[in-house]
FISETI-408123 format. One record per residue: x, y, z of N, C-alpha, C in turn; residue number from 1; residue in three letters. Coordinates in pm, whole numbers, plus 50000, padded with zeros to 5 digits. Layout:
BEGIN
ZAMI    n.xx    n.yy    n.zz   ca.xx   ca.yy   ca.zz    c.xx    c.yy    c.zz     k     r
ZAMI       X       Y       Z       X       Y       Z       X       Y       Z   NUM   ALA
...
***
This chain:
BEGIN
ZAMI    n.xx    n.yy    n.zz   ca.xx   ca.yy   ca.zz    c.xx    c.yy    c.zz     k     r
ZAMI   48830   48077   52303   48932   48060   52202   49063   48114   52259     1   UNK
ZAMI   49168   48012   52239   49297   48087   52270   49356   48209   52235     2   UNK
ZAMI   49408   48320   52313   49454   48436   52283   49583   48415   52151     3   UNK
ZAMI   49633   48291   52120   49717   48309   52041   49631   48290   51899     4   UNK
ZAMI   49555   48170   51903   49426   48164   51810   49356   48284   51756     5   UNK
ZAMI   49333   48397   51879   49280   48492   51801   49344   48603   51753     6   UNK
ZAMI   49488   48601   51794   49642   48670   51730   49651   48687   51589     7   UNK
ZAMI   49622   48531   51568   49669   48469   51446   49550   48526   51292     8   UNK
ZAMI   49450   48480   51372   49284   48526   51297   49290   48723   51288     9   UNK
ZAMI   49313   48815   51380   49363   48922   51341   49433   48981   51248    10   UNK
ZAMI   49597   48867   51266   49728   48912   51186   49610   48911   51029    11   UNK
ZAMI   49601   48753   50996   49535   48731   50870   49399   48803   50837    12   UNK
ZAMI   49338   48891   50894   49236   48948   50867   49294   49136   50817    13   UNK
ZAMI   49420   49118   50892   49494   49268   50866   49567   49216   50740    14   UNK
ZAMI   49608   49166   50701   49708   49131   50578   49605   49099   50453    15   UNK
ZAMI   49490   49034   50462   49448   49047   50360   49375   48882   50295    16   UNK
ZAMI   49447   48791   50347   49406   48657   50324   49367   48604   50382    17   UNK
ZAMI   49322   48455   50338   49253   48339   50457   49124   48388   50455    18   UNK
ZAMI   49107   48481   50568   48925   48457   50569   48844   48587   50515    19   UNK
ZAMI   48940   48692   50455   48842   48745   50398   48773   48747   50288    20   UNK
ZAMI   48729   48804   50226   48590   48785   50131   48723   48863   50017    21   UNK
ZAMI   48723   48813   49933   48800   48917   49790   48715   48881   49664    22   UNK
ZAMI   48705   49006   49640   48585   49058   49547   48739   49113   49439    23   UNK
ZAMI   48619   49081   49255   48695   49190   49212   48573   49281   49154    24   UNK
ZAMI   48667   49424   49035   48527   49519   49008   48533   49596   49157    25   UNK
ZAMI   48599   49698   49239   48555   49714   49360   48532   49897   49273    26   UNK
ZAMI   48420   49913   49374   48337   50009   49338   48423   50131   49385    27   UNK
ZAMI   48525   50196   49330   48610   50277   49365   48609   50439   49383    28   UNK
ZAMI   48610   50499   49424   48563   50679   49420   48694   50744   49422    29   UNK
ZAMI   48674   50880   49396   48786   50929   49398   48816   51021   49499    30   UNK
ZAMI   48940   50981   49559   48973   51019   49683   49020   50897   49799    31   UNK
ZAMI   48931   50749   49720   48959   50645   49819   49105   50605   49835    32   UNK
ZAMI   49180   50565   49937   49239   50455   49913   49260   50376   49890    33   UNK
ZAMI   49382   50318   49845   49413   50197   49777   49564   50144   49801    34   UNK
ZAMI   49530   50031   49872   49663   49924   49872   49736   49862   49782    35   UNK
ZAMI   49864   49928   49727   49918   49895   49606   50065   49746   49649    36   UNK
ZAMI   49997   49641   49579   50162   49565   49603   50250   49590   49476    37   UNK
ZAMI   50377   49610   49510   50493   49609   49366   50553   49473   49388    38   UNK
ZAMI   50580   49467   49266   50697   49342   49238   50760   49342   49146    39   UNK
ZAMI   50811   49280   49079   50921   49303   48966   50979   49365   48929    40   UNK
ZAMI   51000   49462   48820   51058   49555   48775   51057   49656   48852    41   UNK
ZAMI   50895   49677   48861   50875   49826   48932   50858   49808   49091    42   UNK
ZAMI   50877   49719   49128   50967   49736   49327   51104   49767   49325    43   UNK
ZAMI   51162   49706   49240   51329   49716   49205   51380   49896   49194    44   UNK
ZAMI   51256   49937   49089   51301   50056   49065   51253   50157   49182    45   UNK
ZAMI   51163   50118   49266   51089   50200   49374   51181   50152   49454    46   UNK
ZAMI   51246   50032   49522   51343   50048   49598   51470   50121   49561    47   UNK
ZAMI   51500   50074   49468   51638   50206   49421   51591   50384   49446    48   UNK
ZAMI   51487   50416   49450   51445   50552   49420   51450   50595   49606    49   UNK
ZAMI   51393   50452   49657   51373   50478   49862   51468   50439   49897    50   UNK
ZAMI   51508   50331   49874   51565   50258   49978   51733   50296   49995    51   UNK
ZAMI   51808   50199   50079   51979   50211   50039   52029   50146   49966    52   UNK
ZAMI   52143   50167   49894   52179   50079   49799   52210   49943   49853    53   UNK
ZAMI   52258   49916   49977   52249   49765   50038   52132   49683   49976    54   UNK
ZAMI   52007   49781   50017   51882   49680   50000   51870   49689   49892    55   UNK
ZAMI   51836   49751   49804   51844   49771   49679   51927   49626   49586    56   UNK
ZAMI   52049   49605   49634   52113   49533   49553   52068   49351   49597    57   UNK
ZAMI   51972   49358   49714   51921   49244   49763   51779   49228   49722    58   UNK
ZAMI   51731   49309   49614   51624   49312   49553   51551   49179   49547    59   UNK
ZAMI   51598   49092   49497   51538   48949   49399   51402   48921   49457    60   UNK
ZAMI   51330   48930   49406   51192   48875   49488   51132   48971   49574    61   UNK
ZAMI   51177   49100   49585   51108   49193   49606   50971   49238   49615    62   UNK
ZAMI   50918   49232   49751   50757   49274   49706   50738   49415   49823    63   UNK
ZAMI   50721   49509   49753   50686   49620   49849   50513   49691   49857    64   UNK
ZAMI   50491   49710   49962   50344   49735   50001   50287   49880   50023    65   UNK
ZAMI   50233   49952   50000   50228   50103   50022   50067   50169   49919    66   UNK
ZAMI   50029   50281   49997   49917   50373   49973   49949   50388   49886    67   UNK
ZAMI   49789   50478   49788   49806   50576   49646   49624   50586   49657    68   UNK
ZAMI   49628   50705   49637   49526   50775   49644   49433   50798   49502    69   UNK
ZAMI   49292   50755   49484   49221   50758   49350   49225   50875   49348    70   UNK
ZAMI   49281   50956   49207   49233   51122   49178   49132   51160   49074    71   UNK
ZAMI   49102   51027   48998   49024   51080   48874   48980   50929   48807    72   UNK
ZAMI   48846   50932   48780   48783   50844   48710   48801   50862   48597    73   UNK
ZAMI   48837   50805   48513   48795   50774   48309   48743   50700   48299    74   UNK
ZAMI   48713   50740   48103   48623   50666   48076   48664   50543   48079    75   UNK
ZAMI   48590   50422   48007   48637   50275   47968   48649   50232   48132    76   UNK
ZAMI   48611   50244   48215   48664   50214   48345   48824   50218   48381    77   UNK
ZAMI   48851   50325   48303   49016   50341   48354   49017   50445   48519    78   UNK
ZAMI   49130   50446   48584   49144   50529   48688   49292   50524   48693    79   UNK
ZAMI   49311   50689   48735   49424   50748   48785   49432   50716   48933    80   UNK
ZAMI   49571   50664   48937   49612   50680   49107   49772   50728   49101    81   UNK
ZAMI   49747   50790   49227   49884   50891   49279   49923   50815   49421    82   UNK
ZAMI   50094   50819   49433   50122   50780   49546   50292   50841   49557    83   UNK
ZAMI   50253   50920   49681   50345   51031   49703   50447   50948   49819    84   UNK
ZAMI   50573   50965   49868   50659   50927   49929   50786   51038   49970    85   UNK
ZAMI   50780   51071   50090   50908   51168   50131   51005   51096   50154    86   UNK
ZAMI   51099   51104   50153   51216   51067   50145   51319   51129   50241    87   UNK
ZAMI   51369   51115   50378   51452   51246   50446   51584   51132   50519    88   UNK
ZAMI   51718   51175   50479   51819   51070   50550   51904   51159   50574    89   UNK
ZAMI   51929   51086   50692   52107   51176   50725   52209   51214   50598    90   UNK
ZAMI   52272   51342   50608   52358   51358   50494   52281   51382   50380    91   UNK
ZAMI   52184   51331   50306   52131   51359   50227   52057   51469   50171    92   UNK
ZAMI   52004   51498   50052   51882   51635   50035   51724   51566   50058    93   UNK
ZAMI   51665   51613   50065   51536   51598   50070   51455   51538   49926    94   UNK
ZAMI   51393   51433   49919   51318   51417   49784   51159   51352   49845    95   UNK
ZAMI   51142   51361   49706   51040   51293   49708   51004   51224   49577    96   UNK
ZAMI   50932   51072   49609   50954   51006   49481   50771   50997   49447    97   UNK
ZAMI   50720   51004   49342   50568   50962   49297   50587   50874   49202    98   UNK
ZAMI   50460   50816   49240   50409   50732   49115   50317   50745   49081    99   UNK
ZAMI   50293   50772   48948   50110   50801   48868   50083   50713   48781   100   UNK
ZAMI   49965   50622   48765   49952   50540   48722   49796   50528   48663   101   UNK
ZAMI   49760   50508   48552   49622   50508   48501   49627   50327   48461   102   UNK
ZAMI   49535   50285   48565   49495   50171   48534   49383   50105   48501   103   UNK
ZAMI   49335   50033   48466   49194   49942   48460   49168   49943   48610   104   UNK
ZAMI   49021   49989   48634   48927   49908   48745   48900   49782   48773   105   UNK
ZAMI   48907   49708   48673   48863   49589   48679   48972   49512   48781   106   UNK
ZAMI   49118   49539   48746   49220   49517   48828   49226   49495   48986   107   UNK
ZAMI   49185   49592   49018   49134   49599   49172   49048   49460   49228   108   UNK
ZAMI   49110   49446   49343   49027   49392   49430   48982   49485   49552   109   UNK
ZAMI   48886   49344   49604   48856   49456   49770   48847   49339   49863   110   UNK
ZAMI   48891   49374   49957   48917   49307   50074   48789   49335   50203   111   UNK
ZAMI   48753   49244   50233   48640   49286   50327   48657   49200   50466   112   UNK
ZAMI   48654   49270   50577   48698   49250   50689   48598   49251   50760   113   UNK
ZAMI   48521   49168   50852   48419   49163   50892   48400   49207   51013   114   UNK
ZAMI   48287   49295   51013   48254   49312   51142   48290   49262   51249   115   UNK
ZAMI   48325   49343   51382   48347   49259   51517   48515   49151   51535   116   UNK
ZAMI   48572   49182   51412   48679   49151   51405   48771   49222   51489   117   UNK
ZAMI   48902   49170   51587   48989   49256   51635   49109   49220   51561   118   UNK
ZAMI   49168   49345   51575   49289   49346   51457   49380   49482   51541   119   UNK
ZAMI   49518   49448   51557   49627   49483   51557   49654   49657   51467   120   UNK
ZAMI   49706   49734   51495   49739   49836   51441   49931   49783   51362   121   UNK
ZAMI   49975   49696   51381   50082   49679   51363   50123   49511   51451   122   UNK
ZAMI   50158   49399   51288   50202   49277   51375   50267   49301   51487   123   UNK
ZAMI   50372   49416   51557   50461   49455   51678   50369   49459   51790   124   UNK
ZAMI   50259   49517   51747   50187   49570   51847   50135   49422   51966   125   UNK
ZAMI   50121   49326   51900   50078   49173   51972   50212   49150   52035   126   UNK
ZAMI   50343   49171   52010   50445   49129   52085   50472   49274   52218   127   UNK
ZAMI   50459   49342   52160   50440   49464   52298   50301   49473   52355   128   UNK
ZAMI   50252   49406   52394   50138   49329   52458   50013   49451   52439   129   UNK
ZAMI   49992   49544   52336   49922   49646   52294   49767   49567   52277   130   UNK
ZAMI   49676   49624   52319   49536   49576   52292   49511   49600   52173   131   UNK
ZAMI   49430   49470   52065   49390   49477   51977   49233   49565   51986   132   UNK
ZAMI   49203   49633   51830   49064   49709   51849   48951   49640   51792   133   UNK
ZAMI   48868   49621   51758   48762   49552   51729   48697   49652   51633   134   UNK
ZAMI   48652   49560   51519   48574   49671   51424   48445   49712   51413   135   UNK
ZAMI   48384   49767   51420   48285   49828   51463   48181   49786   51308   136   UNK
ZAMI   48236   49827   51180   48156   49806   51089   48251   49704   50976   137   UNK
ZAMI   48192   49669   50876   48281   49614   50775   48342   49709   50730   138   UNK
ZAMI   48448   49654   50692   48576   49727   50634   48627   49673   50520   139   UNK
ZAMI   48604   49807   50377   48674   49715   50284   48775   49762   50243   140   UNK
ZAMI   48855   49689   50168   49025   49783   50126   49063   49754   50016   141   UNK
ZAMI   49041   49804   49946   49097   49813   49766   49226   49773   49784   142   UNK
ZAMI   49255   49639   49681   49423   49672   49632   49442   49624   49513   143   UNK
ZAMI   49574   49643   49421   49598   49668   49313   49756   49583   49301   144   UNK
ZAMI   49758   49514   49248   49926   49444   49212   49963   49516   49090   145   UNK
ZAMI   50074   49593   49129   50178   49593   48992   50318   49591   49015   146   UNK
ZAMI   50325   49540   48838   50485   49463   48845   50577   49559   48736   147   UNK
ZAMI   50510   49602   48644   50564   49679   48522   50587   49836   48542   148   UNK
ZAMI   50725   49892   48421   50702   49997   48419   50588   50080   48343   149   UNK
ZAMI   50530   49943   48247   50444   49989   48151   50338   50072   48224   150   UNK
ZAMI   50312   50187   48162   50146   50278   48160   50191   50325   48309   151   UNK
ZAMI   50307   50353   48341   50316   50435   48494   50403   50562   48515   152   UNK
ZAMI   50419   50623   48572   50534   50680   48609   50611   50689   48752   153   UNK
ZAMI   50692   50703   48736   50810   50698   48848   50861   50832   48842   154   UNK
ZAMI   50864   50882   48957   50966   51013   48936   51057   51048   49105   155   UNK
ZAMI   51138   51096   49070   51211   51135   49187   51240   51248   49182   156   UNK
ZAMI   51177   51357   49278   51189   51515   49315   51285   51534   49435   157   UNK
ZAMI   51368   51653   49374   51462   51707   49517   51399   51840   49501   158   UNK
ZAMI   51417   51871   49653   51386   51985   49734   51505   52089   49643   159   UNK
ZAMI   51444   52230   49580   51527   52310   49522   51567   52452   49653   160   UNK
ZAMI   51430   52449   49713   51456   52584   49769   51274   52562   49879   161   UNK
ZAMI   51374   52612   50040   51278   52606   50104   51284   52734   50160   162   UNK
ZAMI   51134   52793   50215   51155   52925   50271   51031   52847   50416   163   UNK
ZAMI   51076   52982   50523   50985   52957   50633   51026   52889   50710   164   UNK
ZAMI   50925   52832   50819   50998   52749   50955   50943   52565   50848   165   UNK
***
């Protein structure tokens, strides 16, 4: 098989579509990760909270991609997830923005990546001629779409006072 052929079968096995298996109901624990996409409202407001106001004001269609960590099962199949973000720019103070969010399980998918698959640490990594790794076992990866501010929180923390190195 052509090396660009199997580029391509990587990229799409790291991103999430095409050939993997998506399940929903994914059997979630606490502590796992979880791949959260934003869009709508609440990318808009998560880019205003990260980003610069340039990008920010180029929002429209916005989809941003990022971790959050399961902390707590409820009942009804609800779950808490947390997803922490530092924030450090020239000129600026130090923050940090979270989001806490109690959602339905059912919501979730899982992504399953099959064995013996090679996959990229980063699409860059195939153009800086970096060896892809091969997976040793299946791999699955929870993710979660949200678009609303509803049932979440957003917050943005500044650094008040640091002591130590």
């Amino acid at each position: 098989m052509p090396v660009r052929t199997l580029v391509a079968l990587a990229l799409v096995a790291v991103t999430g579509h095409g050939l993997l298996a998506q399940q929903s109901d994914a059997a979630a624990k606490v502590g796992d990760l979880l791949v959260i996409r934003m869009t709508g409202d609440l990318a808009k407001q998560y880019a205003r909270r990260t980003g610069s106001p340039q990008e920010t004001e180029a929002s429209a269609g916005l989809t941003i991609e990022t971790t959050a960590t399961i902390e707590q099962k409820l009942d009804g199949g609800r779950i808490r997830i947390e997803h922490r973000s530092h924030i450090v720019r020239d000129g600026h103070q130090a923050r940090l923005v979270t989001l806490t969010a109690i959602v339905d399980s059912a919501k979730f998918t899982t992504d399953l990546t099959p064995r013996g698959t090679s996959i990229y640490a980063s699409p860059a990594d195939h153009k800086n001629g970096a060896h892809p790794r091969t997976t040793t076992e299946d791999t699955k990866t929870l993710r979660l779409e949200l678009s609303e501010l509803k049932g979440l929180k957003l917050r943005t923390w500044t650094l008040a006072e640091e002591v130590g190195n």
